[in-house]
C-alpha positions in Angstrom: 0.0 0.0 0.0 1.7 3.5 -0.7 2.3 5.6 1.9 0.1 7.9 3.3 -0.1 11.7 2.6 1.3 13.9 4.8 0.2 17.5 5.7 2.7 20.1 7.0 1.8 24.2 7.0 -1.4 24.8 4.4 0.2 22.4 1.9 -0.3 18.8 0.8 3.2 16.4 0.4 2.8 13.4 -1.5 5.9 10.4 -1.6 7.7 9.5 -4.1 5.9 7.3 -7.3 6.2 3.8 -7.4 8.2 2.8 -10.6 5.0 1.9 -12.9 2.1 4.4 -12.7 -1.2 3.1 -11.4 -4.7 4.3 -13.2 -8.0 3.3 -11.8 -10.6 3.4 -14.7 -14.2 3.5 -13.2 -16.7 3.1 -15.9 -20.0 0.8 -15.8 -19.8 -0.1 -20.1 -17.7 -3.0 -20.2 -17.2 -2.6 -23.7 -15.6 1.3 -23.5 -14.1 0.3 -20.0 -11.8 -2.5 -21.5 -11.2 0.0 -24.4 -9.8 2.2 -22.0 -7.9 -0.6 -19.7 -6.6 -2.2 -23.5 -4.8 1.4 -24.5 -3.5 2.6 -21.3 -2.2 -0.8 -20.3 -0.3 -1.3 -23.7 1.4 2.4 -22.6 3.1 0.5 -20.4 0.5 1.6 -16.8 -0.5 -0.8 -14.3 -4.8 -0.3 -14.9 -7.5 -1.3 -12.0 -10.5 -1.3 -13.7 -14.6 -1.0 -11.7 -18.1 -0.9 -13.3 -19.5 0.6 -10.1 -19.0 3.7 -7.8 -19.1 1.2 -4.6 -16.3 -0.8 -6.3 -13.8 1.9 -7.3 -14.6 3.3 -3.9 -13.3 0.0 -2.3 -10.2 0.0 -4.8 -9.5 3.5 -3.6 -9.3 2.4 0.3 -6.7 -0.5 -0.6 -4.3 1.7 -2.2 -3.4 4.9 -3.8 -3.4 5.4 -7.7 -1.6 8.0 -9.5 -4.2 8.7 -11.9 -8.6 8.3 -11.7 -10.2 8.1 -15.2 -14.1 8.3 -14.4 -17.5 8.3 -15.6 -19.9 10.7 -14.3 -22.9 8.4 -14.5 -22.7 4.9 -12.7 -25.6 2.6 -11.6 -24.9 3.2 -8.2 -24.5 7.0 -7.6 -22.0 9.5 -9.9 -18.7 10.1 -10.2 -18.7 13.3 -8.7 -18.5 11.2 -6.0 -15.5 9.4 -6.2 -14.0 12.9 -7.0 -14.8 14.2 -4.0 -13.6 11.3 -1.8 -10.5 11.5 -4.1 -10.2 15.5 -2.8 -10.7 14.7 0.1 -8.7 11.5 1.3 -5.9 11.6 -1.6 -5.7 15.8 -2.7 -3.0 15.1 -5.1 -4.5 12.2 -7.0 -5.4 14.0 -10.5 -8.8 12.7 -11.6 -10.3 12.6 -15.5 -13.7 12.4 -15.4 -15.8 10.6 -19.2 -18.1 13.1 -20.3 -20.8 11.8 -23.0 -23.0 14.5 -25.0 -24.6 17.1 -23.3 -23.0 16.4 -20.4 -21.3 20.0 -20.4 -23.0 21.4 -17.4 -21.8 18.6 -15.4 -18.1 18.7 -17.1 -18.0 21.9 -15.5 -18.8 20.9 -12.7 -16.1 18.6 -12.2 -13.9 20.7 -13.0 -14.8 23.5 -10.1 -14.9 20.4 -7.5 -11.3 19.6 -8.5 -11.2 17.9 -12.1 -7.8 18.1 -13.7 -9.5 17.7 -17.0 -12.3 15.6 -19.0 -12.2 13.1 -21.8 -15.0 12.9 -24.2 -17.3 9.7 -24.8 -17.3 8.0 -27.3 -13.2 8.1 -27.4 -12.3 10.3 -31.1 -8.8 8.2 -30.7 -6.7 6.6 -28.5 -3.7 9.2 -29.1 -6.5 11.7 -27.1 -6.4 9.2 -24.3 -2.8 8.8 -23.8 -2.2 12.1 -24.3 -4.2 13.5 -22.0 -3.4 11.1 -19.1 0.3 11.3 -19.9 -0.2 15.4 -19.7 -2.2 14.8 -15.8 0.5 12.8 -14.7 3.0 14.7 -16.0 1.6 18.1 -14.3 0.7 16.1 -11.1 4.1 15.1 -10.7 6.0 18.4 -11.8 3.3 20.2 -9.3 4.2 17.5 -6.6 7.8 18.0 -6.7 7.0 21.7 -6.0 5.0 21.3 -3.3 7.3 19.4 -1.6 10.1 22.2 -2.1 8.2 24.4 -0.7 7.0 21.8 2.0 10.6 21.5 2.7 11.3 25.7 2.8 7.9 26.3 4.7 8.5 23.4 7.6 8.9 25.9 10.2 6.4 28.3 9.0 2.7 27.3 10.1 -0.6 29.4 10.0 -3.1 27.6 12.0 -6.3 26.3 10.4 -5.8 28.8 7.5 -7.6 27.1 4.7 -5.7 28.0 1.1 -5.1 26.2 -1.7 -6.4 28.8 -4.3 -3.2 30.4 -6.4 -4.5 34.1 -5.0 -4.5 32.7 -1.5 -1.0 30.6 -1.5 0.1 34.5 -2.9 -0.7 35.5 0.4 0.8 33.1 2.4 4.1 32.9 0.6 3.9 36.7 1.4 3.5 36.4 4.9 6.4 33.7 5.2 8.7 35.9 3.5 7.8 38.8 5.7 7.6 37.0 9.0 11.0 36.9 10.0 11.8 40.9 9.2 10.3 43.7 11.6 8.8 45.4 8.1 5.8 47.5 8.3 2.6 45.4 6.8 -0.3 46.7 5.5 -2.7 44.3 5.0 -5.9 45.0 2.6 -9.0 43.1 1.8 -13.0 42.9 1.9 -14.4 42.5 5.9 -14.3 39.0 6.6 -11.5 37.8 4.3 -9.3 37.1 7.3 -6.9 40.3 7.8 -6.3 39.9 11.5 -5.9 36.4 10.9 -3.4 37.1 8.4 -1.2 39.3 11.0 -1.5 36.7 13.6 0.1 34.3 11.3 3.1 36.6 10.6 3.6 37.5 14.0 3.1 33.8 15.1 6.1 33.2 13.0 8.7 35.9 13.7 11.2 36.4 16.0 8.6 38.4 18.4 6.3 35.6 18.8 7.2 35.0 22.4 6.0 38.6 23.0 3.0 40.0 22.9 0.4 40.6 20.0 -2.3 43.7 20.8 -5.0 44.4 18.5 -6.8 47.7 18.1 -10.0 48.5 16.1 -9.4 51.6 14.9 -12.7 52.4 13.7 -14.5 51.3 17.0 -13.0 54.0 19.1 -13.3 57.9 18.8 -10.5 59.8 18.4 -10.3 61.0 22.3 -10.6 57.4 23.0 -8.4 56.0 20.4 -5.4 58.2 21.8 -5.7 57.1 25.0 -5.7 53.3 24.3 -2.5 53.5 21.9 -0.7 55.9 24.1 -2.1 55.5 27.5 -2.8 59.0 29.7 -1.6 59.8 33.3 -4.2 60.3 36.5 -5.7 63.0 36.8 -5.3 64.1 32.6 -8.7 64.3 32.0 -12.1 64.0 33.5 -12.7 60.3 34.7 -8.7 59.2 34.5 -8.7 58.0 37.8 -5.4 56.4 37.8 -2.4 55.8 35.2 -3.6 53.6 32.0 -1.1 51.6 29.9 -1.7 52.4 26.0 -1.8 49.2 23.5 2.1 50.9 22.0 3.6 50.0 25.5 1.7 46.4 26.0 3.3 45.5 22.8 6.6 46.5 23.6 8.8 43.4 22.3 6.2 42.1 20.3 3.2 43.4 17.2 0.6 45.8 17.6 -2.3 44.9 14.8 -4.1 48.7 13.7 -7.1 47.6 12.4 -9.2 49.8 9.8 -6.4 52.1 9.9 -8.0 54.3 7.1 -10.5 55.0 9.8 -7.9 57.0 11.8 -8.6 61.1 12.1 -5.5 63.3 10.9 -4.4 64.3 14.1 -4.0 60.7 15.1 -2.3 60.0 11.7 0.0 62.6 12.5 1.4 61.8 16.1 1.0 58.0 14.8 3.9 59.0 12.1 5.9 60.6 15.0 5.8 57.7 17.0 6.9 55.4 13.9 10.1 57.4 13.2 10.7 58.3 16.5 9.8 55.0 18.8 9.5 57.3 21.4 5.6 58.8 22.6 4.4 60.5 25.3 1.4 59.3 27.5 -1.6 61.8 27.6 -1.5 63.9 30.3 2.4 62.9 30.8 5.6 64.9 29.6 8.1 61.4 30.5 9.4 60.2 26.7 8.4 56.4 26.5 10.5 54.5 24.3 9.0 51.9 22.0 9.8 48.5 20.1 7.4 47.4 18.3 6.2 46.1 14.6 3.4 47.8 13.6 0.8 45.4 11.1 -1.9 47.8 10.1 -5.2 46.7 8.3 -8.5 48.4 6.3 -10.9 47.1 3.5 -10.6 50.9 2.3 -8.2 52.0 -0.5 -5.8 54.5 1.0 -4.4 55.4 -2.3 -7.6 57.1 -3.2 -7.9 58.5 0.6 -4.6 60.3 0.3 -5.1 61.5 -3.3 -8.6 63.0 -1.8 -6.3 64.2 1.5 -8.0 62.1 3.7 -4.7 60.3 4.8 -1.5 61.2 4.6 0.5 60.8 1.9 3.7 60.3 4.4 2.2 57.9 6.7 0.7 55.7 4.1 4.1 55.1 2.2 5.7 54.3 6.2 3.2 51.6 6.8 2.6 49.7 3.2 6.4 49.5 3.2 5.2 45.3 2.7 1.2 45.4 1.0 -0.2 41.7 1.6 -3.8 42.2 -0.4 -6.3 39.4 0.5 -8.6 38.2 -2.2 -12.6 38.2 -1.7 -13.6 34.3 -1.0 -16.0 35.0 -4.8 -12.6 34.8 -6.2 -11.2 31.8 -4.3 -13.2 29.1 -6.5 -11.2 26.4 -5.0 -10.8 27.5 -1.4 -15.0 27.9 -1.4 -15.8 24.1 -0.7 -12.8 23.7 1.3 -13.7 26.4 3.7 -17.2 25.2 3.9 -16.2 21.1 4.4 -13.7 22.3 7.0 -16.0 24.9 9.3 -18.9 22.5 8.8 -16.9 19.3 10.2 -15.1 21.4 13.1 -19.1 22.8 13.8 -20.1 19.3 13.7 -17.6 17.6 15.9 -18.2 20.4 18.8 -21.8 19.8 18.5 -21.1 15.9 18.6 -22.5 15.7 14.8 -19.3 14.4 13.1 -21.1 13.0 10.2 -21.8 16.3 8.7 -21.6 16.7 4.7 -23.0 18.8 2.0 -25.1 17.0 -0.9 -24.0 17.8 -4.3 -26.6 20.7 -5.0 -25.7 22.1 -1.6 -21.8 22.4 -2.7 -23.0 23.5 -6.4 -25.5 26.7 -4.5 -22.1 26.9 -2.3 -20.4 27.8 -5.5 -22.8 30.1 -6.9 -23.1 32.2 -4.3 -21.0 35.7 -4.3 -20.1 35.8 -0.1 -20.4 39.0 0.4 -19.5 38.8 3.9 -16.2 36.3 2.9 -15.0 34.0 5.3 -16.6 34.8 8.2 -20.0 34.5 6.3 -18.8 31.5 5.4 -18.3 30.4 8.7 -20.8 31.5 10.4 -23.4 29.8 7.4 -21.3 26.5 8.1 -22.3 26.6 12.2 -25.7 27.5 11.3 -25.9 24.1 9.4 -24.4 22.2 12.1 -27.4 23.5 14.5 -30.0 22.4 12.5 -29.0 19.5 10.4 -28.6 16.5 11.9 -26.2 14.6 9.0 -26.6 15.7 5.4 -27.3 19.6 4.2 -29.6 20.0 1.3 -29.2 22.9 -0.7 -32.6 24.4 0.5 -31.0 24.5 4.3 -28.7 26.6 2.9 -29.6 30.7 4.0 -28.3 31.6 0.5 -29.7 32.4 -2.6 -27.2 31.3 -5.2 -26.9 33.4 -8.1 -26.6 30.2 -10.1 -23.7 28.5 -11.7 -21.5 30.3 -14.1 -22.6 30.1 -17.8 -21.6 27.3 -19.6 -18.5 27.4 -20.8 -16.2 24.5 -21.7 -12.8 23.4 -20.1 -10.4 25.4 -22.0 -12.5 28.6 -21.2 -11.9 27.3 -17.4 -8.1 26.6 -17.8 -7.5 30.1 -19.8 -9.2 32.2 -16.9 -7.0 30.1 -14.6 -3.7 30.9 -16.5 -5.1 35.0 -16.5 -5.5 34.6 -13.2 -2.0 32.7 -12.3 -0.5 35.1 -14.8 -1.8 38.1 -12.5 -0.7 36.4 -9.5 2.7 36.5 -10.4 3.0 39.8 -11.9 3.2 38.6 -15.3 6.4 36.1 -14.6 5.8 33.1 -16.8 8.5 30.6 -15.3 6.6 31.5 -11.6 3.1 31.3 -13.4 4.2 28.1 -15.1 5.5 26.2 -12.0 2.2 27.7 -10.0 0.2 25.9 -12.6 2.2 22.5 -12.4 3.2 22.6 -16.3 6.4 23.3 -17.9 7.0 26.9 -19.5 6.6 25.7 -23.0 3.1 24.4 -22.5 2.4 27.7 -21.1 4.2 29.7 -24.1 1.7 27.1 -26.6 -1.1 27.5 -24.7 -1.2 31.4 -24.2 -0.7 31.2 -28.3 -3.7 29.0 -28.2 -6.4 30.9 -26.1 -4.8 34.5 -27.8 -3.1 35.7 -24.7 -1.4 38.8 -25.7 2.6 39.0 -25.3 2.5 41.9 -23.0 
């Protein structure tokens, strides 16, 4: 039996390949099944072949396969189902799913649950079969050996229960590790409810300050006569009701990070003695004339765009530069296809569990209105949709549980339309860098260099 995955940081590692690839071929027509098993076989692949969902399922819990060929219809449920299983119990297993006419709608499909691609029935030849499942294995295994570099280069770098596996999303955690171990100045931007403050916990959980402190201040929940006070603390006796001396969140965070949340939200005069204490690291406390020096990291925060606040002279110009000396930008879960199932599988289990429901799942409709849906509020709509489910479902949650009203799926569009948005996207990822865009995708760069010919991707 091969060895188990392993899971280290927010990345799967797979092991090394056995010497002959395996491919488990699940279709219920004998006839195009041994087709398939005849072809593949005489490429030199070690085939397991299953005319039923139960059976492939069983062939699945015995060992691991490098490669799942299946069809979406089966006597016994769909294979949308084995897919999912696959995501779930063996992430890194590429599956092919057998698409007959006017099965588009659920092609697509597929491919938003995880799909690496989809072979039409009946078969035009078998170079389109070997060349497509030499092309998934050959991606899977270039995009394995990446993730275990960066397995290897991320060992010591762990964010929690951060769920990301989106390209936009591993962006932002590649980020963070580079700018953990520095005391740079990050400015974090992003919807409400994408995860900012969850995002500076995770650099400061990994920096040299973690043994110190990490204070948070909502910069927009305070009023400015408040807000001064709690960052710089005032003396007795310095204004009406300051009955004794009051440490401010700069000195609590001495050694350690102080998080300004909604920092946009900051009146001028608080921007300004905010930039004095930045270049000076010293501050006075309200009320007080002792100088109070300072070391700390300053990770700031807002869903507001501070470029157009200092071009309307709202912020200053000075202060914005000081603080988004390192931008980390968080992308809205709508844009995060791939992290929107994950998010909802892994708040709906940990719901579950606590509430002594661990059987918990989503039908297939529920995912599909899961995918449909725009999340305005991000993640923490997200989440708090997944508790909500765990209260009043008892095992399985329909669609019509859901409190969502799904804008419905995408239109119908084929897989190359998917895999060119996915390029455009990886492409903007990496700031136009092929060679990074290439290895993000798991393909070499001269697929990339043919296939930004094919879909008319300009040069620039």
């Amino acid at each position: 039996m091969a060895e188990p995955l392993r899971r280290s940081g927010y990345l799967w590692a797979v092991p090394d390949k056995d010497h002959m690839e395996e491919i488990l071929i699940l279709d219920d027509d004998p006839g195009f099944r041994k087709l398939l098993e005849t072809i593949l076989a005489g490429e030199g692949y070690r085939v397991t072949t299953a005319g039923t969902l139960s059976e492939a399922l069983r062939n699945c819990e015995r060992k691991q396969f490098h490669l799942i060929v299946s069809d979406l219809r089966l006597p016994d449920g769909e294979g949308l189902e084995l897919l999912r299983w696959s995501k779930e119990h063996t992430p890194q297993t590429p599956v092919i799913m057998i698409t007959g006419f006017g099965s588009v709608a659920s092609a697509v499909e597929a491919m938003k649950l995880g799909a690496v691609d989809y072979l039409g029935k009946p078969l035009s030849s078998p170079d389109e079969l070997r060349i497509l499942v030499r092309r998934s294995l050959d991606q899977n295994q270039s995009e394995s050996e990446r993730v275990m570099l960066r397995d290897e280069q991320q060992k010591r770098f762990s964010c929690g229960t951060i769920v990301a596996d989106h390209a936009s999303m591993l962006k932002v955690m590649e980020l963070s590790r580079k700018v953990a171990p520095t005391d740079a100045a990050v400015l974090v931007t992003g919807e409400s409810g994408t995860g900012k403050e969850i995002i500076a916990h995770c650099i400061h959980n990994n920096s040299r300050r973690s043994g110190k402190a990490f204070v948070a201040v909502n910069c927009a929940a305070l009023s400015p006569t408040l807000i001064e006070s709690e960052l710089f603390g005032h003396e007795k006796g310095s204004f009406t009701g300051a009955m004794g001396q009051h440490l401010g969140r700069f000195e609590r965070a001495h050694g350690g990070t102080l998080f300004l949340d909604e920092i946009g939200e900051l009146d001028s005069n608080l921007q300004a003695k905010l930039l004095r204490v930045l270049q000076g690291k010293t501050f006075e406390r309200v009320g007080g004339s002792r100088v109070i020096n300072v070391d700390v990291r300053i990770i700031t925060a807002t869903n507001r765009n501070l470029k157009d606040a200092v071009a309307e002279g709202k912020f200053r110009e000075d202060l914005y530069y000081r603080l988004n000396l390192f931008p980390i930008e968080i992308p809205p879960l709508r844009e995060r296809g791939t992290d929107i199932l994950n998010l909802a599988r892994f708040f709906l289990q940990r719901a579950g569990r606590s509430m002594q429901k661990p059987a918990l799942r989503l039908t297939s409709e529920a995912e599909q209105s899961l995918l449909g849906y725009p999340w305005p509020g991000n993640v923490r709509e997200m989440e708090n949709t997944m508790e909500r489910m765990a209260i009043l479902c008892d095992d399985i949650v329909e669609a019509d549980d859901l409190p969502i009203t799904a804008s419905g799926p995408s239109r119908p569009v084929l897989f190359k339309e998917i895999e060119r948005q996915a390029i455009l996207d990886a492409l903007q990822v990496n700031g136009g860098n092929r060679t990074r865009t290439a290895e993000q995708l798991g393909i070499s760069l001269r697929t990339l260099q043919y296939r930004l010919k094919d879909y008319g991707i300009a040069q620039g």
